[in-house]
KESE-104515 format. One record per residue (C-alpha): residue in three letters; x, y, z. Coordinates in steps of 0.1 Angstrom, whole numbers, plus 5000, padded with zeros to 4 digits. Example, Ala and Ser with C-alpha at 12.3 -4.5 7.8 and 13.67 -1.06 7.14 Angstrom:
residues 2
Ala512349555078Ser513749895071
This chain:
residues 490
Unk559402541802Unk561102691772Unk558802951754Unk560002791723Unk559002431733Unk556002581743Unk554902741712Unk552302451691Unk553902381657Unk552002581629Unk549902371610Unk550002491570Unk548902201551Unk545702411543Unk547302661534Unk550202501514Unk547002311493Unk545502671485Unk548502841473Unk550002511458Unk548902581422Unk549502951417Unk551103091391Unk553603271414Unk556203161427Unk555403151469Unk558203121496Unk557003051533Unk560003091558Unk559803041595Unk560803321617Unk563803061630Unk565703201594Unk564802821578Unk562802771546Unk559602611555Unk557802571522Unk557802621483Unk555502561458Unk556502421425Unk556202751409Unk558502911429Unk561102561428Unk561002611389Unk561802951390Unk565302911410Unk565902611389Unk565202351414Unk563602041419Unk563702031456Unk563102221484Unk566802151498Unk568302351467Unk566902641475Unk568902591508Unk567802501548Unk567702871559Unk568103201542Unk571903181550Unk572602941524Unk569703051502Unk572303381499Unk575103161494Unk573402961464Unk571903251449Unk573603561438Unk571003881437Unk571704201413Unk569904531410Unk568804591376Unk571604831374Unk574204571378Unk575004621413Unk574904321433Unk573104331467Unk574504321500Unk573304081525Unk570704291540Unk569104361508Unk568204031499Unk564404031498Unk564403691524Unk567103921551Unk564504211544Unk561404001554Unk563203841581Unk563804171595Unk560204241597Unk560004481564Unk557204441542Unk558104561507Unk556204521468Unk558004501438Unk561904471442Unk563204351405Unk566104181409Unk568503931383Unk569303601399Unk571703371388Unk573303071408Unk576803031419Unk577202691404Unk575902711371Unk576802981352Unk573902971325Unk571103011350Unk569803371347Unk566403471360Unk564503811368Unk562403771401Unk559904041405Unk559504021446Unk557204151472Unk557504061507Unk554904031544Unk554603841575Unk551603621581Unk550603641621Unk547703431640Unk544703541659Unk547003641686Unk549403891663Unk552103661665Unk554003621630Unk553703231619Unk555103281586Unk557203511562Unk556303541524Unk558003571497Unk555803651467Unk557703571434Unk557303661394Unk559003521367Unk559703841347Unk562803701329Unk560903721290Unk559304051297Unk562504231309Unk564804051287Unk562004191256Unk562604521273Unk566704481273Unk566304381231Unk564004671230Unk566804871249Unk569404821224Unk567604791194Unk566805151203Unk569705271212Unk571005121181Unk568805201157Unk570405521137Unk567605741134Unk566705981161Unk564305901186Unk563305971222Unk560705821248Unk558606091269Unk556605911298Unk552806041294Unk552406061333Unk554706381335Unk555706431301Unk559506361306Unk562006191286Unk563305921301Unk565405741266Unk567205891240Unk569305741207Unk572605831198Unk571005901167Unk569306191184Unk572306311197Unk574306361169Unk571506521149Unk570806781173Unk574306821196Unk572506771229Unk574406561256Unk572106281270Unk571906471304Unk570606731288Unk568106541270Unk566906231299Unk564506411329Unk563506711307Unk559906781300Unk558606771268Unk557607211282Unk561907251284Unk562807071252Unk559607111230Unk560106871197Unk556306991185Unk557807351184Unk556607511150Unk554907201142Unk552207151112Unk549107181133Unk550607211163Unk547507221188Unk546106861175Unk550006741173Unk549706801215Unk546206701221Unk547406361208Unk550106371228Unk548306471261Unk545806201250Unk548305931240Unk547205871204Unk549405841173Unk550906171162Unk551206151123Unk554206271105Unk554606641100Unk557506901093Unk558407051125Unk561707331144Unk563707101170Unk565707421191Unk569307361193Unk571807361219Unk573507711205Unk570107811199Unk569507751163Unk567107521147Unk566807251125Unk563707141104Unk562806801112Unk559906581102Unk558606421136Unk556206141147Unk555006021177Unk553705641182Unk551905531218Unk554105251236Unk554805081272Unk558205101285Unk558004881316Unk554204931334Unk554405341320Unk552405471290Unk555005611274Unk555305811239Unk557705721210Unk559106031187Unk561205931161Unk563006211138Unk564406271098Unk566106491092Unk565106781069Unk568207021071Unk569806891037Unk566306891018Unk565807211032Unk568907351017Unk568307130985Unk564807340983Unk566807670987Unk568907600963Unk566407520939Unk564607810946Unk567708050945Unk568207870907Unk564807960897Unk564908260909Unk568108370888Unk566708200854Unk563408330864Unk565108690863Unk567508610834Unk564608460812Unk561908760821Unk565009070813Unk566408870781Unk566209060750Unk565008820731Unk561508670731Unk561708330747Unk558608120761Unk558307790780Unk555907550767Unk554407250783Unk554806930764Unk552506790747Unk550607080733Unk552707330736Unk550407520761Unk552907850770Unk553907790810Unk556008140807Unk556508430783Unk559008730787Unk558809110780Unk560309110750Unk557808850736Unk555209040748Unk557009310727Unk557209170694Unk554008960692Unk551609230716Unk550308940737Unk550509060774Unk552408840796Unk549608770821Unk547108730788Unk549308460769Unk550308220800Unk548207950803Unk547207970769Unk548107740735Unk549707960706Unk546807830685Unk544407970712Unk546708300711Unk546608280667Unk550108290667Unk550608010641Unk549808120608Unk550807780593Unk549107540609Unk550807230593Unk554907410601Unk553907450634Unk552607100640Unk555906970627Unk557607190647Unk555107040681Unk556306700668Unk560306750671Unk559706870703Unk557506660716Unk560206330704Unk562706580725Unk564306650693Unk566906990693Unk565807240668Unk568307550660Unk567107840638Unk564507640622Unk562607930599Unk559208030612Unk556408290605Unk554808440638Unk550808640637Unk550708940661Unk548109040683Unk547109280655Unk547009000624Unk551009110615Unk553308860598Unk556608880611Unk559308630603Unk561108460629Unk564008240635Unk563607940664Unk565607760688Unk564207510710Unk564907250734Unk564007010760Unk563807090799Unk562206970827Unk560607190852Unk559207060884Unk559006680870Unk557106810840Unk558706810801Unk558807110789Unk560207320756Unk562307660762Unk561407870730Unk564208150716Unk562908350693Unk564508590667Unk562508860648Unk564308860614Unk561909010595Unk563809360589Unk566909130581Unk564508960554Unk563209300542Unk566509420535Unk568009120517Unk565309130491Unk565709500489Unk569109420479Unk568209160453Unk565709350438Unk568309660441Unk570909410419Unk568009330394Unk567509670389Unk571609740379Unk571509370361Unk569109520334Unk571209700314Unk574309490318Unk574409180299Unk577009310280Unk579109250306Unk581208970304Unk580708680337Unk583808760352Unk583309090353Unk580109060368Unk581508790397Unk584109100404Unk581309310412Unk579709050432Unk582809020450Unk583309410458Unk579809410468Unk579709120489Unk583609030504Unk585008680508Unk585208550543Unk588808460555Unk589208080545Unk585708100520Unk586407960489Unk586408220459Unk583907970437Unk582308130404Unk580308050382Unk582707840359Unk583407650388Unk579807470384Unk578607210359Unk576007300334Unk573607060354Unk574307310387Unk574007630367Unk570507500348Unk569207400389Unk570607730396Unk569107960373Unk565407800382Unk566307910418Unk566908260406Unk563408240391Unk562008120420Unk560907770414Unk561107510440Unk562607160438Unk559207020428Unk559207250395Unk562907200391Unk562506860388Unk560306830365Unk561107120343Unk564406930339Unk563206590342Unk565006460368Unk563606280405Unk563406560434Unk566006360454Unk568606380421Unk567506820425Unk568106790461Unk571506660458Unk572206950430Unk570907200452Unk573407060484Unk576107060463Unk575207400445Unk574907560484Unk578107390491Unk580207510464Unk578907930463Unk579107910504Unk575108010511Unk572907750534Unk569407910522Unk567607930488Unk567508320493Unk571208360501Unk571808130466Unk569308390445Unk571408700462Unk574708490448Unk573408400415Unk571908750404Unk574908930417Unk576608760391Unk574208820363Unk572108540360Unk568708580356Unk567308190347Unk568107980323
């Protein structure tokens, strides 16, 4: 009789009731090439209702089905997971993208492993196919895969089993010049991206441990062996069933060069304001607290650099007047300009010295500030009242002298200015020559105005007039003019 007559026919309706309601997709096919069996499982995972669909024998099951490699490549008919079961191979895990050849919207990932049942007697009764949906988790992966590889900032994957990179961004690339071959395999020993790293030893503990790596500045090495200052961070993830590690990458080489910039800037006004002739100072607003001093106002006012930084000029006594330097705090602080405004200054050792200002606004480091130039004209002041009370001294005895005589001898001792206009004293109104002979005596507006009985803002006006029409823009510069020419007060 004919060994396969002979052979009983396998009973699996046990069987088929125990693996009926797994969630895996199970495949029973006889050793004769046909399909025995399918559960629904595996039916809804090709798209089928029927057993038929799937095809009578693995023949047309290859004919209905078309099989690719994640890779793309399509697989030849010995690679098909049914051909390799049926050629007694048992094998776990083949991953492969199945579509069908009459419907071109069906697309599945089958995760496969395949073995041969056998009897008491070692016989094979049955091949199994054991089959996973995997479609949502790879096609997750594939979004992942091009999210990455699009995303524009720099990033790489290092596998924690081995510590090799196994996924890197364009954005990577073109930071750092390196050709993805170059890049994909390495270890994390060969291309180090914790090199020179802000605590470096904890940065690879993590790593080695697979914990979160917080951002810090680190060196990335270069193809041509520079380096570039990065800011790295690591974040755990899975690619596939690996523990994997996520560093992503900015940039740092233009802040970098931003910072040396700056710092090259300071550096030169740092040198300019410390070897400046002048005395200058930097004062923190509000209060005026000095942030800087130079030499030369350690020169005039005897306060050591190291001794008046840090300090407030009140704490220092520079301010004699109180109430002129709070006005002074006050234009500054409402980031007003002030040019030349007159100012007394108290030395170290209780001196007066008379000083002209110019101030203005900066900021330094984020912080509003006040650069202070100072100019010591006390000698200049010394002098010009020398010279007045010099022409006092030679007015005594010459009141005989007629005015215009006297504004010729103002004018030899004291030349017109190309373009100045040669004003004298006829040139004012009575009114002008009354406001300025109370100057000459040395009365201020206050007494002006009511020695001649007129509002302060009516002497004001006089007085702007008066400066405009003699060519002086202080009170001292209008008693120098008016005693020159012999007048003494009205």
């Amino acid at each position: 009789m004919d060994e396969a007559v002979a052979r009983p026919r396998v009973d699996r309706r046990q069987l088929q009731q125990i693996i009926a309601g797994l969630g895996e997709g199970i495949l029973l096919i006889d050793p004769d090439r046909s399909i025995a069996w399918a559960n629904e499982t595996a039916l809804a995972i090709h798209g089928c209702e029927r057993l038929e669909e799937l095809g009578a024998d693995a023949t047309q099951y290859r004919r209905r089905f078309v099989l690719k490699y994640r890779n793309h490549h399509r697989l030849t008919a010995k690679q098909y997971p049914v051909e390799r079961v049926l050629a007694g191979e048992s094998f776990g895990d083949v991953v492969v993208e199945v579509s069908r050849t009459r419907d071109e919207d069906f697309h599945r990932v089958h995760r496969v492993r395949g073995f041969a049942l056998a009897n008491a007697d070692g016989q094979c009764e049955s091949l199994v196919l054991v089959i996973q949906d995997a479609t949502e988790r790879y096609g997750a992966e594939d979004r992942f895969e091009q999210a990455f590889n699009a995303n524009p900032a720099p990033a790489l994957i290092c596998r924690l089993s081995d510590l090799r990179y196994i996924r890197v961004n364009q954005g990577f690339l073109e930071m750092t010049g390196y050709g993805r071959d170059a890049v994909v395999g390495r270890t994390a020993y060969e291309l180090d991206v914790l090199e020179q790293a802000e605590r470096r030893d904890e940065a690879v503990a993590y790593l080695h441990e697979g914990h979160t790596i917080a951002q810090r500045e680190a060196m990335l090495r270069l193809p041509d062996g520079g380096g570039k200052f990065v800011i790295v961070a690591g974040q755990p993830i899975e690619v596939g069933d690996e523990r994997c590690m996520l560093f992503t990458f900015i940039d740092l080489d233009a802040r970098k060069q931003a910072e040396l910039s700056l710092g090259q800037s300071e550096e030169r006004f740092s040198k300019a304001f410390r070897l400046a002739p002048v005395p200058m100072m930097v004062c923190a607003l509000p209060g005026l607290r000095l942030i800087e001093v130079n030499d030369a106002f350690a020169g005039v006012t005897g306060h050591a650099v190291a001794d008046a930084v840090g300090r407030s000029p009140a704490e220092l006594g520079l301010w004699p007047d109180a109430r002129a330097w709070r006005k002074l705090a006050a234009r500054l602080e409402a980031r007003e300009d002030v040019r030349q405004a007159d100012i007394r200054l108290r030395t170290r050792e209780g001196a007066l010295i008379d000083c002209q200002l110019s101030a203005d606004t900066v900021s330094i480091q984020d912080e509003p500030c006040a650069l202070c130039v100072l100019q010591d004209v006390t000698e200049h002041k010394r002098s010009e009242l020398d010279l007045v009370a010099a022409i006092e001294a030679v007015m005594k005895d010459t009141s005989w002298f007629s005015r215009t005589v006297m504004e010729r001898l103002a004018q030899i001792r004291q030349p017109l200015r190309e373009g100045e206009a040669q004003a004298g004293l006829d040139d004012l109104t009575p009114r002008e020559r009354e406001v300025l002979g109370l100057i000459c005596k040395g009365q201020s507006d206050a007494d002006i105005a009511a020695a001649l009985k007129l509002s302060r803002h009516t002497v004001r006006n006089h007085v702007a007039t008066l400066y405009g029409k003699i060519g002086v823009n202080r009170r001292s510069a209008a008693v120098v003019w008016g005693r020159e020419r012999g007048v003494a007060g009205y």
